[in-house]
KOLBA-652729 format. One line per 10 residues: number of its first residue (from 1); their letters; for each residue x, y, z of C-alpha. Coordinates in nm, 4 decimals. Example, Ala and Ser with C-alpha at 12.3 -4.5 7.8 and 13.67 -1.06 7.14 Angstrom:
// residues 2
1> AS> 1.2300,-0.4500,0.7800  1.3670,-0.1060,0.7140
//
This chain:
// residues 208
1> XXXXXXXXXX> 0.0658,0.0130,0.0801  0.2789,-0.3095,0.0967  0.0135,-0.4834,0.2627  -0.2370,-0.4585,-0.0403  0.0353,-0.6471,-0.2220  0.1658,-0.9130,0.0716  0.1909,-1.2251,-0.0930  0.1542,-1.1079,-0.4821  0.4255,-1.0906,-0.7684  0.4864,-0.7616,-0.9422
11> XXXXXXXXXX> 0.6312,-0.7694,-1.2782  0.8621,-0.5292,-1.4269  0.7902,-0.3499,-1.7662  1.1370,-0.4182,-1.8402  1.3044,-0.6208,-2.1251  1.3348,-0.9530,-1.9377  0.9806,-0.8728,-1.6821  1.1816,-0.8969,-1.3887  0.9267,-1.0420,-1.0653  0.9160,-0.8785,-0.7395
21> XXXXXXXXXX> 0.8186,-1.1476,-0.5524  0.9556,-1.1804,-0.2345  0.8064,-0.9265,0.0761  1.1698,-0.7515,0.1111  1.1648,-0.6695,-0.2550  0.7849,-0.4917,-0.2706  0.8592,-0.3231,0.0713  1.1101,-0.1749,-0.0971  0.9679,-0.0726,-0.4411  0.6152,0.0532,-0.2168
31> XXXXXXXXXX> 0.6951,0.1656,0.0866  0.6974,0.5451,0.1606  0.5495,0.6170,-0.1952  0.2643,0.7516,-0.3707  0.1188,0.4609,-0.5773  -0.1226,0.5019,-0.9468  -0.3007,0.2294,-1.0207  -0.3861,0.2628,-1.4074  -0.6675,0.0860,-1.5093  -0.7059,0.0244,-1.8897
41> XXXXXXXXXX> -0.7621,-0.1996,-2.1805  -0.5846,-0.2189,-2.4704  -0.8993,-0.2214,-2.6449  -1.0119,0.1244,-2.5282  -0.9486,0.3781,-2.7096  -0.9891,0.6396,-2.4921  -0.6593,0.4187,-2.2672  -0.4966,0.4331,-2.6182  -0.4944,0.7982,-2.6236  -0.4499,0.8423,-2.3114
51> XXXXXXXXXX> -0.1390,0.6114,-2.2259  0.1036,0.8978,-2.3960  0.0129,1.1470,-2.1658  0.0469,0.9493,-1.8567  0.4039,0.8110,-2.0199  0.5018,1.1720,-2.0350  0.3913,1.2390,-1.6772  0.5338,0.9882,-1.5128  0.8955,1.0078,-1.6981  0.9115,1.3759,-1.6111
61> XXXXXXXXXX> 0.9151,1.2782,-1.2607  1.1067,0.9873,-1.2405  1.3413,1.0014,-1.5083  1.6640,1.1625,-1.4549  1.6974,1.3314,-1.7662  1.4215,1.5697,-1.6400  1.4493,1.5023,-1.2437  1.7621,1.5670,-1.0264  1.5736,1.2531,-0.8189  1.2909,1.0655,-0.8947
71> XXXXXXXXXX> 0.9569,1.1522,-0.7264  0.8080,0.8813,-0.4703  0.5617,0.7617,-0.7213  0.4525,0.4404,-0.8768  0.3035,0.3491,-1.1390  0.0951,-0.0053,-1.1912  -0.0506,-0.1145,-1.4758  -0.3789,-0.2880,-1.3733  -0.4802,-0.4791,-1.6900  -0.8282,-0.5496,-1.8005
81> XXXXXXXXXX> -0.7468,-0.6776,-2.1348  -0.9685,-0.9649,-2.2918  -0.6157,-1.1257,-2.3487  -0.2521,-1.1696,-2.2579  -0.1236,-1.0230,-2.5926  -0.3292,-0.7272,-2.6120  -0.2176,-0.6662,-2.2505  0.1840,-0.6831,-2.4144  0.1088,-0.5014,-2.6922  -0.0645,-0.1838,-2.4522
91> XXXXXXXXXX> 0.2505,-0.2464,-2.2261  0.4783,-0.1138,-2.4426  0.3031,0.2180,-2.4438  0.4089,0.2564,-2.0736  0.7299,0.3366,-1.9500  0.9715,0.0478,-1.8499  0.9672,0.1722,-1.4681  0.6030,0.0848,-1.4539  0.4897,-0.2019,-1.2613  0.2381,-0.4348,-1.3809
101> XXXXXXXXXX> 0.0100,-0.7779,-1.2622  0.0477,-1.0738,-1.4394  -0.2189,-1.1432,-1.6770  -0.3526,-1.5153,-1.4972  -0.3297,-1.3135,-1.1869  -0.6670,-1.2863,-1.0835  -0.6143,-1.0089,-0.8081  -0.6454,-0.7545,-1.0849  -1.0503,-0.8285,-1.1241  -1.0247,-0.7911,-0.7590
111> XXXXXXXXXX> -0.8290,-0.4589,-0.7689  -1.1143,-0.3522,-1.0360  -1.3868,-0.4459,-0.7576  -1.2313,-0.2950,-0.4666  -1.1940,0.0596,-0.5977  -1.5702,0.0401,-0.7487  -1.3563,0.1084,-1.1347  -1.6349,0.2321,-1.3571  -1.4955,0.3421,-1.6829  -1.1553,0.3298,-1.8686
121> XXXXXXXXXX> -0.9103,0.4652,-1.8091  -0.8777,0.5168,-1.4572  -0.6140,0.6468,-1.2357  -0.6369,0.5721,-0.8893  -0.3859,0.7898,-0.6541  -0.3089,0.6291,-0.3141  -0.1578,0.7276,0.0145  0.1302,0.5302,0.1178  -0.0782,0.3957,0.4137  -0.3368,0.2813,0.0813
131> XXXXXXXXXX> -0.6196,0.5380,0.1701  -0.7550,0.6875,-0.1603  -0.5874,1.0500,-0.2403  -0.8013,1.0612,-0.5745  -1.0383,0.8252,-0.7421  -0.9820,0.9562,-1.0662  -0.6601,1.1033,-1.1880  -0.7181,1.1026,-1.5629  -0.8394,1.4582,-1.5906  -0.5980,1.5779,-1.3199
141> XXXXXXXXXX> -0.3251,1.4519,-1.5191  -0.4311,1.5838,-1.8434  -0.4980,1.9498,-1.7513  -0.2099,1.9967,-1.4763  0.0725,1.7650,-1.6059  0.3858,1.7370,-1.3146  0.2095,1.9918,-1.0785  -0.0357,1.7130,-1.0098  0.2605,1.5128,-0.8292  0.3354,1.8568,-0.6480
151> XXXXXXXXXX> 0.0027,1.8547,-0.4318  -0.0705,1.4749,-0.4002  0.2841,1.4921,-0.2102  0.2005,1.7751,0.0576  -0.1451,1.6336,0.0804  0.0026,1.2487,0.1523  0.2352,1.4434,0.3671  0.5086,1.2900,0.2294  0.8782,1.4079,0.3276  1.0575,1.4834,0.0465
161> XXXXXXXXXX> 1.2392,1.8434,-0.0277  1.4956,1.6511,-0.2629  1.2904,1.6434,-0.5437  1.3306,1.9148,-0.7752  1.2595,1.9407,-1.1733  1.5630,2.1106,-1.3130  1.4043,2.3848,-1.4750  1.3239,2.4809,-1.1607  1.6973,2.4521,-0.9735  1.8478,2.7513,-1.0074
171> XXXXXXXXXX> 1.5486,2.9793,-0.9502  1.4705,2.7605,-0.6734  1.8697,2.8021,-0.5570  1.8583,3.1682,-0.5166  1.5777,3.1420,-0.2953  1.5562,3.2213,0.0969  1.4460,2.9937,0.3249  1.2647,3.2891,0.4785  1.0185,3.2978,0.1975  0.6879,3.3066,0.2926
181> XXXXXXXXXX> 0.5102,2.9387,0.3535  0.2498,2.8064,0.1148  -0.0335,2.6287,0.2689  -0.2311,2.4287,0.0024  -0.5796,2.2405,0.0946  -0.5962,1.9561,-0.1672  -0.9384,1.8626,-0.2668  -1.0575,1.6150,-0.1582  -0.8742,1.5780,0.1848  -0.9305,1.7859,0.4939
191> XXXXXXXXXX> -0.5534,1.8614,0.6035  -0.3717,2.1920,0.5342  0.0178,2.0923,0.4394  0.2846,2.3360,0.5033  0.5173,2.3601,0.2897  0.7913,2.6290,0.1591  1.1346,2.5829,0.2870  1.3615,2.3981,0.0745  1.5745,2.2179,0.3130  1.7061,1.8300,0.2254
201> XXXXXXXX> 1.5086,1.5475,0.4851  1.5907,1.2021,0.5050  1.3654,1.0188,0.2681  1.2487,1.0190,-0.0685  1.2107,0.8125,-0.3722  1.5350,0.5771,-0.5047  1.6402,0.4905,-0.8038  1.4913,0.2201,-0.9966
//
């Protein structure tokens, strides 16, 4: 994942648009994480209606008012406005944890090339080692909300059992780590994920 951003600047959607710039800062914001790229225009109005839903989505698993701890997921806004200011103006339909490219940074054409983007919006869901996990997300997102997060973690085999939505603590609490293991195959990849016990791992996604 880091290397598909050695030697860029990420911006934060944040008041002042704080840079990650240096290699110790992305490693850190990327590494170990599911990444979305979210390819839109400000000018689409599908993106328009769509932005909401994807705000909603991605605060319900990274914001602590819903979240005990945030998921390992990222979020980067992969503008293909026709200008800097419509790019602001759809920014602040995103949620300030979201990442973004600079507008004059010309790696987001390339971005747009690379993952053959054919239509607006587009949510592209990679692996932490940057192979695709879903082309597409949009759809995904729309019709399964949070659960979506749920399967692209077993099926990036990520290591994570910290993460837990709080409506879900206490039933989760009372259960035994004997219960019986859920195997899910994702779509679109070929390995079976165990998954079931509840037990806390090293790893998972930090604060922002």
């Amino acid at each position: 994942m880091v290397d598909l951003f050695s030697d860029r600047v990420l911006v934060k959607n944040n008041k002042d648009q704080d840079e990650l710039d240096t290699e110790r800062e992305i490693v850190m914001r990327l590494q170990n994480r599911i990444l979305m790229l979210f390819f839109a225009s400000a000018a689409c109005e599908s993106c328009q209606q769509f932005a909401p839903a994807l705000t909603d989505f991605f605060k319900r698993l990274t914001d602590e008012f819903y979240v005990d701890r945030s998921a390992q997921l990222v979020l980067l806004y992969i503008s293909l406005d026709e200008s800097e200011e419509q790019q602001e103006s759809f920014l602040k339909e995103l949620p300030k944890k979201c990442l973004f490219l600079a507008y004059e940074d010309p790696y987001r054409r390339e971005l747009e090339a690379m993952f053959n983007v054919e239509e607006l919006p587009t949510v592209v869901v990679l692996r932490p080692d940057c192979s695709i996990l879903t082309p597409n997300a949009v759809e995904e997102i729309l019709c399964l909300g949070p659960d979506c997060y749920r399967n692209w973690q077993e099926a990036a085999e990520l290591i994570d059992r910290n993460f837990m939505i709080n409506e879900d603590f206490e039933e989760k609490s009372m259960r035994s780590f004997s219960d019986p293991v859920r195997r899910l195959k994702y779509k679109g990849g070929d390995a079976e994920v165990d998954g079931g016990a509840d037990g806390k791992e090293e790893g998972g996604g930090g604060s922002w």
